[in-house]
N, C-alpha and C positions, 0 to 999 in steps of 0.2 A: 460410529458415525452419527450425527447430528446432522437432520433438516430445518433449515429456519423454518418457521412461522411464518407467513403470507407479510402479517404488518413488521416483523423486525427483518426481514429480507431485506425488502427494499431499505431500509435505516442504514443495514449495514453495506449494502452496496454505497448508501449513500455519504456515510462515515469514515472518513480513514481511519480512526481508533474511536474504541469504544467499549464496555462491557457492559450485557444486559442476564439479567438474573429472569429461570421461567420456572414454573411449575411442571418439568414435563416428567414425558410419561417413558420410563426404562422397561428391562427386562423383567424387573421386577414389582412395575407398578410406576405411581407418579413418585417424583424428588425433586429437589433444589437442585437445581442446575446451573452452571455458570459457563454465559457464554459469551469468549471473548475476541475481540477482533482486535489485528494489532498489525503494525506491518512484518515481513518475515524475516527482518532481522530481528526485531523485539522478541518475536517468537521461537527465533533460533536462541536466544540469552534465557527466556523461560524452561525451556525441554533441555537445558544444558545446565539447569538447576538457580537459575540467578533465584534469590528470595522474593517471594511473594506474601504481600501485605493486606489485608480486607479492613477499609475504611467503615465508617458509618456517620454520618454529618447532618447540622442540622444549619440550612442557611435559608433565611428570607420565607419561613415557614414552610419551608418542604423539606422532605426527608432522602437525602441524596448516601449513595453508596459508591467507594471506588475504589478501586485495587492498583496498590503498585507493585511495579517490578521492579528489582533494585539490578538495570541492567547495566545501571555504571553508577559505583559507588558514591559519585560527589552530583549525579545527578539521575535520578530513578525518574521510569516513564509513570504516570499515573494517569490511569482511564477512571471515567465516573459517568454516572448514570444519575437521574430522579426517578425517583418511586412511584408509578404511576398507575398500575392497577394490582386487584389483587391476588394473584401468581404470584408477580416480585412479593408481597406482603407473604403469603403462604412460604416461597422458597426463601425469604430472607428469616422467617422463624424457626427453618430446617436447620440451617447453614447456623443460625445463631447457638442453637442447638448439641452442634456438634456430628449431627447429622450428617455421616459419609454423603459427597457430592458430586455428581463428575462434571468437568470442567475439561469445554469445546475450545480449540484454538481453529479460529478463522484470517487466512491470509488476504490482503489486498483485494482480491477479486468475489470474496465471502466465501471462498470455500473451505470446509473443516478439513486441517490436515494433520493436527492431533489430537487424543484425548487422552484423560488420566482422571484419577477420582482423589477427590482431597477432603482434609476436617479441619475445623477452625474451632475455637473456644475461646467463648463472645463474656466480658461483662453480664451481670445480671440487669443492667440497666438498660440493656439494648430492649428486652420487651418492651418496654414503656415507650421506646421511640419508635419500634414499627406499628405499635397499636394504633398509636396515633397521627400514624402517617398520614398525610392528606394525600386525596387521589387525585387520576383526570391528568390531563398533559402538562408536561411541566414546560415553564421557558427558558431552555438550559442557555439560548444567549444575556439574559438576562441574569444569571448569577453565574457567568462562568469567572469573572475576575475574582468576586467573592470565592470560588468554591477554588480556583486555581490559588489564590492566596493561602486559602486553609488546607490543603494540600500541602503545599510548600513549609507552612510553619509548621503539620506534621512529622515532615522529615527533620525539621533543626530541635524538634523537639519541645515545641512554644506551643502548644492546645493545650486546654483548659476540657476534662471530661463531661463539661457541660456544652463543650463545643462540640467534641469528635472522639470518638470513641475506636479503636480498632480491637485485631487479634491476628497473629501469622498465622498464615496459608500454609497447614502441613500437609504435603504429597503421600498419602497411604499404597498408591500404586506405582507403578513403571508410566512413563510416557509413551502411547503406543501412535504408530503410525496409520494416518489416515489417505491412499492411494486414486489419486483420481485422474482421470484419463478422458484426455479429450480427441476426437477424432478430425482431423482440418478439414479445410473445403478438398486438400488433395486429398484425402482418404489416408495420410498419416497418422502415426500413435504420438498427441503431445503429454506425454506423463508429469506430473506435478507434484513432489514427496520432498516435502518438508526437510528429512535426514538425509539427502541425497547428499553424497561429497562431490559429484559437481557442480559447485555451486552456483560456477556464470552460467552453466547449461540451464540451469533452473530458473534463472532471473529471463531466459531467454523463453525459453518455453512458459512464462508467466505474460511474456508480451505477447507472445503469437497467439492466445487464448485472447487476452485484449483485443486484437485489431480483427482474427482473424474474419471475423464476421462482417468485416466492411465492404469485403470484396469477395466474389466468389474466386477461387482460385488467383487471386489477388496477391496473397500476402505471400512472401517465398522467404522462409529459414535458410540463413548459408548461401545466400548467390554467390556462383565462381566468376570469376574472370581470369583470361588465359594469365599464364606466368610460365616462361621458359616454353618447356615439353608438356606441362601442365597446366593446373591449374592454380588460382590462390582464391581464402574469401574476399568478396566485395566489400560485405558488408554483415551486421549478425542478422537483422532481418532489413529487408525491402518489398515496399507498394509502389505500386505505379498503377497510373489513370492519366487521364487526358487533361488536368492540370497539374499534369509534376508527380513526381519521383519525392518518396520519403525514405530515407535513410536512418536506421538505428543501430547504432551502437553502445550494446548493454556493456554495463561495467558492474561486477556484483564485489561482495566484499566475502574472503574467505571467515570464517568463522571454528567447523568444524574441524577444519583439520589442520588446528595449530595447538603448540601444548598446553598456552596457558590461554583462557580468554583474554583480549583483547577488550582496554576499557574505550571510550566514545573520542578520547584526545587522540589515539592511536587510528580508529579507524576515521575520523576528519581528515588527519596525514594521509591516509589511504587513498580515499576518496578524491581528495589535491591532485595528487598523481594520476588516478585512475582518468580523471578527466580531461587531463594534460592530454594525456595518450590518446582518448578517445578525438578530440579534438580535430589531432592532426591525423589520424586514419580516418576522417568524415571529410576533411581536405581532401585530401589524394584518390578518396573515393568519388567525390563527385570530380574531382580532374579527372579519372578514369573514363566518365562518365562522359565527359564534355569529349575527350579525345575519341570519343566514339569505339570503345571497348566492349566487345559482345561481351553478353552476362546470360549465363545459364545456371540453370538448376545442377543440384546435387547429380542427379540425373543423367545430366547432359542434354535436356532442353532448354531453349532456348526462351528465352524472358525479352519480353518487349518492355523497354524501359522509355518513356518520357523525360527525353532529356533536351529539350527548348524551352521548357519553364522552370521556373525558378525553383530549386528543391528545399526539400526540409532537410534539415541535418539534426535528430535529436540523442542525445547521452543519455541514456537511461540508468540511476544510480540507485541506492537502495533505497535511501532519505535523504531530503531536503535538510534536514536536520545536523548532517552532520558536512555540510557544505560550511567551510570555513574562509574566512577573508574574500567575504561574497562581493565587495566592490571591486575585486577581481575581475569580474565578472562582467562588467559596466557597458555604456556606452561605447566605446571606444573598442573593448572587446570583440561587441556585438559588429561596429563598423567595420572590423577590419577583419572577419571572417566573409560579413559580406561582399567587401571591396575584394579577394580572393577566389570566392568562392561564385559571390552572384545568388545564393542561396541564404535560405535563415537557419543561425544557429536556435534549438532549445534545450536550455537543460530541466529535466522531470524527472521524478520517482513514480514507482507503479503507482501510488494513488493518483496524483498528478497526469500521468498517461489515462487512467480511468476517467478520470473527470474527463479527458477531451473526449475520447473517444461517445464516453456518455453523451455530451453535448452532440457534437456530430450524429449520432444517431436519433436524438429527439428532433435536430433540425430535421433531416432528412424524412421524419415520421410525417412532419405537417406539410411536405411538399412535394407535390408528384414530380416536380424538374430536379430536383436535388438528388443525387445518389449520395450514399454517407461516407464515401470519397473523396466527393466535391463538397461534402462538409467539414469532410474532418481537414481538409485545404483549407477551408473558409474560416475556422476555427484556429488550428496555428496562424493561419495570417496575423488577426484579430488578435491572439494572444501576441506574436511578435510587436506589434504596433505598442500591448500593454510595455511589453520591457522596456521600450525606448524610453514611454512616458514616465516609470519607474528606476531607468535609471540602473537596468539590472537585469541578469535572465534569470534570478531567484525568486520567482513571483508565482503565487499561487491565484488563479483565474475559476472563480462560479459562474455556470451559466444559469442566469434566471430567464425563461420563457413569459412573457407579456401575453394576457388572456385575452 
């Protein structure tokens, strides 16, 4: 298991992909380390063997590093970093080296839920360009088109070894599991593993670590509402507060337990579907809702639910990525779940889910009338209002805070 660093924590909470190279310190002493974050479907195609690639680049005088995964043959994810003190320089001499290195997988939320130890075998020429790497922060908006092009020409095979130089990433060890367990505001066990084969259970319990902290005893996994002699779920998770009722329904993508991998055209098709369905069981859940349908816990207590204002209704999906025929999704879309429903639709991935919640809780940091309830309300509003003006609920939303 791998703890971040103070300064690459916050990067990586604040990053949906990324990899960052350190100098730390193992069992055995200091090494090159490679740590990377990615979403947890990319990381389920890595620990399932897809091939890994280590860059080394030279754009606009800085010395940039990236790794791809080849988690679909006609289109590989590639994370990249700039070289900016000297750790990276010390571990990028390990790694060039041949230097056995292990190598952290962090999900969505930053936390490490694999590791394994790898070697590369680097050109003799890479010395020359970590020597002279220049240090100090780099401006990755600044050369991301550049560095996203030279990536790209990577893969078709167009770089010139005075542009970019690589080596494959060979795996020397097993991919081992990293188990972490978070406790809710109810005093429940939320478990979080990576290899787990249920898979939507996991995208679930990846939300409820997101929100749960909004609310104390707020957030509730699995609300029932009666059905027959019984019960049925409501919904996979629900908040409620005194501006509205949010409703989620996660949708996850099998991966593990099918025979052959599944390339990105296959799981877009998935995901179509996936959200079809969610759609209309966010319907009928806030109709449940409006008919004034008691909802209790697993348990059998009973959930006060606010249902006079306007609910949330959002799809939580693995990647935005692999959302296909996204003007699907449009205006009209958007009107006519409202015009149904009276509620907003959203569609998000856990980073996307992250970023709100983030927000909501810096607002609610600066204001002693706001709880982060009543911001994370304030926040899908604001976000609803972008889709209209965008034309779409495929839209990804940064909150910047004004000093």
């Amino acid at each position: 298991m791998h703890l971040l660093a103070s300064h690459y924590q916050s990067e990586f909470l604040a990053t949906p992909q990324l990899i960052r190279l350190d100098y730390a310190k193992g069992k055995d002493g200091f090494e090159p380390t490679l740590l990377v974050k990615g979403s947890t479907l990319l990381l389920k195609f890595m620990v399932l063997g897809s091939r890994l690639r280590f860059h080394l680049a030279r754009v606009k005088g800085r010395l940039l590093y990236a790794l791809t995964a080849y988690d679909d043959p006609s289109k590989p994810a590639s994370l990249w970093s700039v070289v900016e003190n000297e750790a990276e320089v010390t571990a990028l001499r390990g790694l060039a080296s041949g230097e056995p290195s292990p190598i952290f997988l962090f999900n969505e939320l930053a936390l490490n839920v694999a590791w394994s130890t790898v070697k590369a075998s680097f050109p003799s020429e890479v010395n020359d360009w970590i020597s002279n790497a220049k240090l100090g922060k780099g401006d990755c908006p600044a050369i991301a088109k550049e560095a996203g092009d030279l990536l790209e020409r990577a893969f078709d095979g167009t770089t010139t070894p005075d542009e970019l130089l690589s080596a494959e990433i060979v795996r020397i060890d097993e991919w081992h599991a990293v188990f972490n367990h978070f406790i809710t505001s109810h005093g429940s066990n939320s478990p979080v593993d990576l290899f787990s084969r249920d898979e939507g259970g996991q995208q679930e319990q990846l939300a409820v670590w997101l929100t749960d902290s909004l609310h104390p005893r707020g957030v509730h996994h699995s609300p029932q509402i009666p059905k027959g002699n019984g019960t049925r779920e409501l919904t996979d998770i629900l908040l409620s507060h005194e501006a509205g009722a949010l409703l989620i329904e996660s949708k996850a993508l099998t991966v593990f337990n099918r025979d052959k991998l599944p390339d990105r055209t296959k799981l877009a098709k998935d995901v179509s579907q996936h959200v079809e369905k969610a759609v209309r069981q966010l319907r009928g859940s806030i109709r449940r809702l409006k008919d004034g349908a008691p909802v209790t816990t697993r348990g059998g207590s009973a959930i006060d639910v606010e249902r006079s204002q306007p609910a949330h209704a959002v799809v939580l999906i693995p990647e935005f990525d692999l959302i296909e025929n996204q003007e699907n999704y449009g205006l009209a879309f958007i009107a006519d779940f409202m015009e149904a429903t009276g509620g907003f639709i959203h569609l998000l991935d856990l980073a996307e889910l992250l970023r709100v919640v983030q927000a909501a809780e810096m607002i609610s940091r600066v204001s002693e009338n706001v709880t982060p309830l009543m911001a994370l309300d304030y926040c899908l509003v604001k976000r609803a209002e972008q889709t209209r003006v965008a034309g779409t609920l495929c839209i990804q939303v940064l909150l910047r805070m004004q000093e």
